[in-house]
C-alpha positions in Angstrom: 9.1 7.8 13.0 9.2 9.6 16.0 8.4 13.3 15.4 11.1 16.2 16.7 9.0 18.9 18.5 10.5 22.1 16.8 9.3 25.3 18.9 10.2 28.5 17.4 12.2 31.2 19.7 10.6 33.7 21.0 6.8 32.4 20.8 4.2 34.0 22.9 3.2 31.6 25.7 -0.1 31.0 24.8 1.4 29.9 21.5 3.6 27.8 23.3 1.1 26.1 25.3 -0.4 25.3 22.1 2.9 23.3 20.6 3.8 21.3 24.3 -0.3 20.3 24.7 -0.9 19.4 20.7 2.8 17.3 20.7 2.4 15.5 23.9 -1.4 13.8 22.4 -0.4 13.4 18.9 0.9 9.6 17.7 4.3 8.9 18.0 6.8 6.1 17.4 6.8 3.3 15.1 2.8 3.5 14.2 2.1 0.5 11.6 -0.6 -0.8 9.4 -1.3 -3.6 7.0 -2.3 -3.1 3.7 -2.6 -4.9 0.4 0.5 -5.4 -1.6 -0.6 -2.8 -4.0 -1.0 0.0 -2.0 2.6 -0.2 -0.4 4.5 1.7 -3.3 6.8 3.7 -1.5 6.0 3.0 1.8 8.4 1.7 4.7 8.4 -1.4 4.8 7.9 -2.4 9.1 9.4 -5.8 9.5 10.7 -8.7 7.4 8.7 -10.3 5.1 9.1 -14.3 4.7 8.1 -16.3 1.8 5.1 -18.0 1.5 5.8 -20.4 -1.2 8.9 -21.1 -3.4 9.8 -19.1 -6.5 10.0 -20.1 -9.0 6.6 -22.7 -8.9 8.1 -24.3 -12.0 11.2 -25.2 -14.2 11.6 -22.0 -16.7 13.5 -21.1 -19.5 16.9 -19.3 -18.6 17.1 -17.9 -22.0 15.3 -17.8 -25.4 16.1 -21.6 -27.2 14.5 -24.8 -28.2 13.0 -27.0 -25.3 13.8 -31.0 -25.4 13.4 -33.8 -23.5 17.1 -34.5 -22.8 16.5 -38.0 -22.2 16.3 -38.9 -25.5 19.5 -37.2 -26.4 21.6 -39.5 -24.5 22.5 -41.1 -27.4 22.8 -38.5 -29.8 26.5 -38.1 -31.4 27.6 -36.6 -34.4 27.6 -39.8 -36.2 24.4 -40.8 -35.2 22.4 -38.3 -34.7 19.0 -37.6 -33.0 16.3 -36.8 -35.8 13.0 -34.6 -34.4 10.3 -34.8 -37.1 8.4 -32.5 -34.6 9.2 -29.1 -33.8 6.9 -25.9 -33.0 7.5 -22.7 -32.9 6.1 -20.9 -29.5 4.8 -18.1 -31.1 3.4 -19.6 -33.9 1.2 -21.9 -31.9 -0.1 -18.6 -29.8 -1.1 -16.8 -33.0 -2.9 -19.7 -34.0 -4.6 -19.7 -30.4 -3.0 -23.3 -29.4 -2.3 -23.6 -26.2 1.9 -24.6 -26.3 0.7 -26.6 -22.9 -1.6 -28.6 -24.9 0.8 -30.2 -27.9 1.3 -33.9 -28.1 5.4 -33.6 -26.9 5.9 -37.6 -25.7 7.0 -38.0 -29.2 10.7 -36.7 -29.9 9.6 -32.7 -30.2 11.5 -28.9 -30.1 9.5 -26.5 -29.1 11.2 -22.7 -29.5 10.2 -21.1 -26.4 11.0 -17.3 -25.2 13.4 -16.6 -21.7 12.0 -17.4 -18.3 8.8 -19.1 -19.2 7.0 -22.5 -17.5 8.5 -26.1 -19.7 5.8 -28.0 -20.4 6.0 -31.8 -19.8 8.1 -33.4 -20.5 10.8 -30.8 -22.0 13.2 -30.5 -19.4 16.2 -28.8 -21.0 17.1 -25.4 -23.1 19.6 -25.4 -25.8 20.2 -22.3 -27.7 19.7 -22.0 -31.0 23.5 -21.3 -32.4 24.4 -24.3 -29.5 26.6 -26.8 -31.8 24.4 -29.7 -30.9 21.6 -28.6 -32.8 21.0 -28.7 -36.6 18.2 -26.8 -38.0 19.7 -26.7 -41.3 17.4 -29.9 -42.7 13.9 -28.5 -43.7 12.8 -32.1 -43.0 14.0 -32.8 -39.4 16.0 -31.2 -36.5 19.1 -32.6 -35.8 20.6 -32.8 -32.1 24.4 -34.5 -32.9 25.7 -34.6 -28.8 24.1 -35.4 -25.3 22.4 -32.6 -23.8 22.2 -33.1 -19.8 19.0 -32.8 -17.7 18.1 -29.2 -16.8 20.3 -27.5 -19.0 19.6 -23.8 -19.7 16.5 -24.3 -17.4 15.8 -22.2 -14.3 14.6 -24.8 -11.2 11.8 -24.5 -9.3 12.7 -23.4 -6.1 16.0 -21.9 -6.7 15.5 -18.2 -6.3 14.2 -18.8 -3.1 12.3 -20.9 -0.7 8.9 -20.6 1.4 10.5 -19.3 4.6 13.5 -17.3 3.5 13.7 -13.4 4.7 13.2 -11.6 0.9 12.7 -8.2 2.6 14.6 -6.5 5.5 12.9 -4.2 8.1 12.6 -0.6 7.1 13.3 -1.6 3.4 11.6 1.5 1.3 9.2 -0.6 -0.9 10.3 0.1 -4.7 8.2 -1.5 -7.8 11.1 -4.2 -8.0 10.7 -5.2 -4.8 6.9 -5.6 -5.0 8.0 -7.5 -8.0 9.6 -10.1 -5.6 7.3 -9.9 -3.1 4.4 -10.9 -5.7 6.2 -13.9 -6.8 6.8 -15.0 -2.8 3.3 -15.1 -2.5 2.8 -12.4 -0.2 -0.8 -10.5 -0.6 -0.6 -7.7 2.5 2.4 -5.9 4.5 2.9 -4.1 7.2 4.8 -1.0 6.6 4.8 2.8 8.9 1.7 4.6 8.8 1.0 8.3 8.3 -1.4 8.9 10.5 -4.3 10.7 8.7 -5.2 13.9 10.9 -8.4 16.1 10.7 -8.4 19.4 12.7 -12.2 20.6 12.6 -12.5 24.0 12.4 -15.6 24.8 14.8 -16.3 28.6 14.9 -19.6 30.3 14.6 -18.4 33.4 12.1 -16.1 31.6 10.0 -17.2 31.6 6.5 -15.7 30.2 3.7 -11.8 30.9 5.1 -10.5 28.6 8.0 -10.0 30.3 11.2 -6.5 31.3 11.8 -6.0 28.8 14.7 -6.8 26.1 12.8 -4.7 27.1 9.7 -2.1 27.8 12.4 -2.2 24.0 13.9 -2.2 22.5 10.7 1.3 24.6 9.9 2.2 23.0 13.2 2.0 19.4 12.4 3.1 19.5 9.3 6.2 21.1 10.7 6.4 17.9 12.9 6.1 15.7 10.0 2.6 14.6 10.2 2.0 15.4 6.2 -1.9 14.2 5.9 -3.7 17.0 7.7 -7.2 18.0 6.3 -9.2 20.8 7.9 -12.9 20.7 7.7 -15.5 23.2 8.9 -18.5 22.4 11.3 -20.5 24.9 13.5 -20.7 24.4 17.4 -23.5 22.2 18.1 -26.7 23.4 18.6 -28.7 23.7 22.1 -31.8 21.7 19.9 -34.0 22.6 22.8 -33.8 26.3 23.2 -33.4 26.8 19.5 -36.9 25.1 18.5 -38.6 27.2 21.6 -36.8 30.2 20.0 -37.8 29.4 16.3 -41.4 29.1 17.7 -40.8 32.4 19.3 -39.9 34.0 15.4 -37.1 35.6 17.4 -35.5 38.1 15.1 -31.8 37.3 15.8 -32.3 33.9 15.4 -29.4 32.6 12.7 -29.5 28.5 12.9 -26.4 29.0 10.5 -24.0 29.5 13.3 -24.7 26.2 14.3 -24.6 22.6 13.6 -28.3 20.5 14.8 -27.4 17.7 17.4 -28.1 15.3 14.4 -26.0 16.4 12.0 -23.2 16.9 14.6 -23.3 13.9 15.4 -23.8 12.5 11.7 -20.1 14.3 11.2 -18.0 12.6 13.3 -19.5 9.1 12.4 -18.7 9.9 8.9 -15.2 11.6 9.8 -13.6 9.0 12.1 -14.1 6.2 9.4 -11.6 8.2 7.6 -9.2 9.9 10.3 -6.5 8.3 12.9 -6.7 11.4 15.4 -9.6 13.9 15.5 -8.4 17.7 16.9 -11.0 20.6 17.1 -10.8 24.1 17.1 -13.3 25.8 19.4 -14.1 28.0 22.2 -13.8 26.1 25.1 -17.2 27.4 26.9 -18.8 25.5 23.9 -21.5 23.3 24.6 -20.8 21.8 21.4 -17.0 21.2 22.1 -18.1 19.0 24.8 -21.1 16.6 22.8 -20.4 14.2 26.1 -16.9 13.3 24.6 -14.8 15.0 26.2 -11.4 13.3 24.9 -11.9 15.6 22.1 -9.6 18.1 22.0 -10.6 21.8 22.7 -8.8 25.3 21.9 -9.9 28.6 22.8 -10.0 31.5 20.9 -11.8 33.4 23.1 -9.0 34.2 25.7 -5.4 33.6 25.1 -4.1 34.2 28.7 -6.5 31.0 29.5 -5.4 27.9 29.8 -5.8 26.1 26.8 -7.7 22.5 27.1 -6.1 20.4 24.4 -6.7 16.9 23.9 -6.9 14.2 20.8 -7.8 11.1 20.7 -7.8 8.3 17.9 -10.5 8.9 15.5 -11.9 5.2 15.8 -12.6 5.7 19.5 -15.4 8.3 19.1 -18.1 5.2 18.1 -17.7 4.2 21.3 -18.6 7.1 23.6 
């Protein structure tokens, strides 16, 4: 995670400046966040993950076959066979909207049931249907002709895994199958690398519709460092409210309120923005009153003088509510 700070040959000092005082504010190492299971497709995942609970919850079906109590085939043989008078078929019972979990099955049943589903009590074995032991031939009654031991073709609860065990390794790239076996371990958030989310706010009074260059150009610049979610948004300088409403009483002719932004509405921004944003970077001259709107852990750049020294600081967008 920790980004390389690539500086082209030859660039201009002021240019330089820009790279070293950008790089040495901007997030780095292992930054992590938690987030619901859903959202962590593709993500990284940040540490292992333990179980919550035990997988599976209950006794499946290891393959498509007829569910029995094997305790009543204990005495089965082929000379005296077990006779079932009761058997259903699973999805027979489902297209006739009974509930499989709801049938009578203390009585000697079968019940066909499909691969890696829940038994219902009391079944407690799978046989499959071309096993030797069992006789569907008679139209009458169901035939088992040999012992069929407990848990048989069944899947126990519990034996996948266990409420504790690791079931994902740190800095495991989280993959649909793996969310897969994370849902069945219980597990509802993770923590996984975060991207931090940058907004470079493009502050210039003459800018129309295009972005200044400088912020185009910083954006290039973090991207080249790896920080891939950078938005630039535009906002005029903040506006001196005082002098402009003695002006616009004045009906001063070069009086253009468009190359500002009003106090309220500045302000109004960046409570909107940093609910959104992990760093905050603006683009501005750096005699700008509205650079300044008494946080001055914002970062400034100045377009106004490239010899100058630039003034370049960021800070983390959830930080600004509380200046």
């Amino acid at each position: 995670m920790q980004k390389k700070l690539t500086i082209p040959d030859n660039l201009p000092n002021h240019l330089t400046d820009i790279f070293y005082r950008i790089n040495i504010s901007l997030p780095k190492g292992d930054l992590k966040e938690t987030v619901k299971l859903d959202e962590a497709i593709n993500q990284l995942n940040a540490s292992e993950v333990y179980a919550v609970q035990d997988y599976p919850l209950h006794n499946l079906s290891e393959y498509a076959g007829w569910a029995i109590n094997s305790e009543i085939t204990q005495t089965a043989s082929i000379e005296s066979p077990l006779f079932i008078a009761n058997w259903y078929y699973w999805g027979q019972q489902l297209y006739r909207s009974i509930n499989p979990y709801k049938l009578d099955l203390k009585t000697p049943s079968l019940l066909e049931i499909p691969a890696y589903t829940k038994l219902p009590e009391p079944l407690d074995s799978v046989i499959p249907e071309q096993d030797e032991r069992l006789d569907l031939s008679d139209t009458d009654a169901k035939k088992i002709t040999g012992p069929i031991s407990a848990m048989y073709g069944v899947i126990p609860k519990g034996s996948i895994f266990k409420q504790g065990d690791v079931i994902l390794k740190k800095d495991e790239r989280l993959t649909p199958e793996k969310l897969i076996i994370l849902r069945r371990a219980g597990i509802k958030e993770l923590t996984i690398y975060k991207k931090p989310k940058i907004l470079i706010v493009s502050m210039y009074s003459f800018d129309k519709e295009e972005m200044s260059e400088e912020s185009l150009y910083v954006k290039d610049v973090l991207i080249t460092w790896g920080y891939e979610q950078v938005e630039i948004k535009s906002l005029k300088p903040e506006r001196y409210d005082a002098a402009f409403n003695s002006l616009k009483k004045d009906n001063n002719s070069a009086l253009d309120e468009s190359l500002t932004t009003s106090r309220d509405d500045y302000i109004k921004f960046f409570e909107e923005q940093t609910m959104n944003f992990d760093v905050i970077l603006c683009c501005t001259y750096q005699n700008s009153r509205s650079a300044l709107f008494q946080l001055e852990k914002l970062p400034i750049f100045d377009q106004s003088s490239m010899s100058a020294a630039l003034n370049t600081r960021c800070m983390p967008g959830n930080e600004i509510k509380g200046l």
